[in-house]
C-alpha positions in Angstrom: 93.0 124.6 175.1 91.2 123.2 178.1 89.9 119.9 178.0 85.7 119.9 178.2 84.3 117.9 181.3 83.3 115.6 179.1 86.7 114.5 177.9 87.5 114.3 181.7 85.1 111.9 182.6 86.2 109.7 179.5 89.7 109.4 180.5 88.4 107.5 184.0 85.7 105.9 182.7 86.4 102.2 180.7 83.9 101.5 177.9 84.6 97.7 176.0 82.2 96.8 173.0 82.5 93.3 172.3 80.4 91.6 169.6 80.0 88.0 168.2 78.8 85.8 165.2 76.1 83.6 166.0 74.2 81.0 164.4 70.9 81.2 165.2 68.0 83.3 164.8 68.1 86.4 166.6 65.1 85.8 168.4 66.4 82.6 170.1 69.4 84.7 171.0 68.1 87.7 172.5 65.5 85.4 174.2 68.4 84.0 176.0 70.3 87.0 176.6 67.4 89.4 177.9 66.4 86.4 180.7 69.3 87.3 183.2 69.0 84.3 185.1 70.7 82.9 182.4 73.6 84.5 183.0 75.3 82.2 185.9 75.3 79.3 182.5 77.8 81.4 180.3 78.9 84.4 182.4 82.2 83.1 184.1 81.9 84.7 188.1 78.6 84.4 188.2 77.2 82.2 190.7 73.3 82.7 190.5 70.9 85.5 189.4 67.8 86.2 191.0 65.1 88.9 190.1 64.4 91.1 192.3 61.1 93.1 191.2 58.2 92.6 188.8 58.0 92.2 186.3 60.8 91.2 184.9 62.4 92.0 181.8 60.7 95.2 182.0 62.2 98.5 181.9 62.8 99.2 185.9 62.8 95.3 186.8 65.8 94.9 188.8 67.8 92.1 190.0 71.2 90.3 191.8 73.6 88.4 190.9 76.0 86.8 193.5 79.9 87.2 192.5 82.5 84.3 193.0 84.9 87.4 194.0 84.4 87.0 197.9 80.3 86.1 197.3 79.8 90.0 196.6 76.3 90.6 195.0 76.1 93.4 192.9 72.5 94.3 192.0 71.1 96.0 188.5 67.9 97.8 187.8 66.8 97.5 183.6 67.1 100.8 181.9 66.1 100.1 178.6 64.4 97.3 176.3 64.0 97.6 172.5 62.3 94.1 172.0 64.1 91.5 170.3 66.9 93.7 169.6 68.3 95.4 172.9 68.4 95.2 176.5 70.5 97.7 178.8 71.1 97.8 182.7 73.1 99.6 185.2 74.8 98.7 188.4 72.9 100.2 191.5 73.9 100.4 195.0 77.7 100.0 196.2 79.4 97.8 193.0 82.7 97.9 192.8 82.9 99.7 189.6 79.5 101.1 188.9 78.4 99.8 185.4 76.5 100.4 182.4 76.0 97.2 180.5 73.7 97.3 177.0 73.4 94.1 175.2 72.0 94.0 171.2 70.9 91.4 168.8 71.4 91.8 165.0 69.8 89.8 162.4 72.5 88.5 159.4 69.9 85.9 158.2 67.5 83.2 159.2 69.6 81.3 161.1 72.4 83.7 162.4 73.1 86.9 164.2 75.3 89.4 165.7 75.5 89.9 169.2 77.4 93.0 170.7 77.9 93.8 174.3 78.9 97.5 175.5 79.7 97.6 178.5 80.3 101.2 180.0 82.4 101.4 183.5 83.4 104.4 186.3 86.0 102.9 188.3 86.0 104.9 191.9 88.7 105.8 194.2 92.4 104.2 193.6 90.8 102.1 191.2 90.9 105.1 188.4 94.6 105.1 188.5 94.4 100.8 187.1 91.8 101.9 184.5 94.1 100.6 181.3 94.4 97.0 183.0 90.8 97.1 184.0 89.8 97.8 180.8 91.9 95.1 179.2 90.7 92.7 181.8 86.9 93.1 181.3 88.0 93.4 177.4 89.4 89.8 177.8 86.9 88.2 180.7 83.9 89.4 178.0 85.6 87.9 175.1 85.9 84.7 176.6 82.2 85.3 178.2 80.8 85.4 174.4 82.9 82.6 173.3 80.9 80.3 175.9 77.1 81.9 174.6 78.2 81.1 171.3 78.7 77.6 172.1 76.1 77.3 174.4 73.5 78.5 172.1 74.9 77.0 169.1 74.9 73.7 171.1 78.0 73.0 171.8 78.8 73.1 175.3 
């Protein structure tokens, strides 16, 4: 049998889904997560944020984020926004692994919710041939990533 295209394309692409129990609302939560210029206050490598376009938060807003990793910025249009429950982005431009990234809030009750981050990668050039170690490195850097917004939100930073 010959593989479909589709199979292909998943055996270089990385896709990590990472997803966390947190206590408090999901409103306050997704609030949090959907304002990217957040991000520099849980994301570890990320030294500011900056929006871009207006407005933001809106479906085609996009912004940059400056990298630690040799002050590359890596900027992000907004794809999609189901409110109070979802926000997704992709990389634009020249990243160094293009990116999908779609971040959801669940409700569990009042005061807690699951958040899940899938985050959907193409790693170009040389870089296909390290995708297993790639993908366990952005498995790890996001689990630690969540840890931190579950303390920060929770308040215990």
């Amino acid at each position: 049998a010959v593989p479909c295209a589709g199979s292909a394309l998943r055996a270089i692409m990385i896709e990590v889904t990472v997803t966390t129990e947190i206590e408090v609302p999901d409103s306050v939560a997704f609030g949090y997560l959907a304002d990217v210029t957040n991000n520099p206050e849980w994301q570890h490598g990320v030294q500011s944020t900056r929006w871009t376009s207006s407005p933001p938060g809106d479906v085609g807003a996009t912004y940059d984020q400056m990298l630690d990793h040799r002050n590359q910025v890596v900027s992000y249009r907004i794809t999609a926004v189901d409110p109070g429950r979802s926000i997704s982005v992709e990389s634009t431009g020249r990243a160094t692994i293009p990116t999908r990234v779609t971040r959801s809030v669940e409700p569990l009750g009042e005061d807690s919710c699951i958040v899940s981050v899938t985050i959907v990668g193409n790693p170009r050039g040389l870089r296909r041939l390290a995708r297993r170690a790639i993908t366990k490195a952005v498995r790890r850097a996001t689990e630690v990533d969540y840890t931190v917004l579950k303390r920060k939100l929770e308040g215990a930073d």
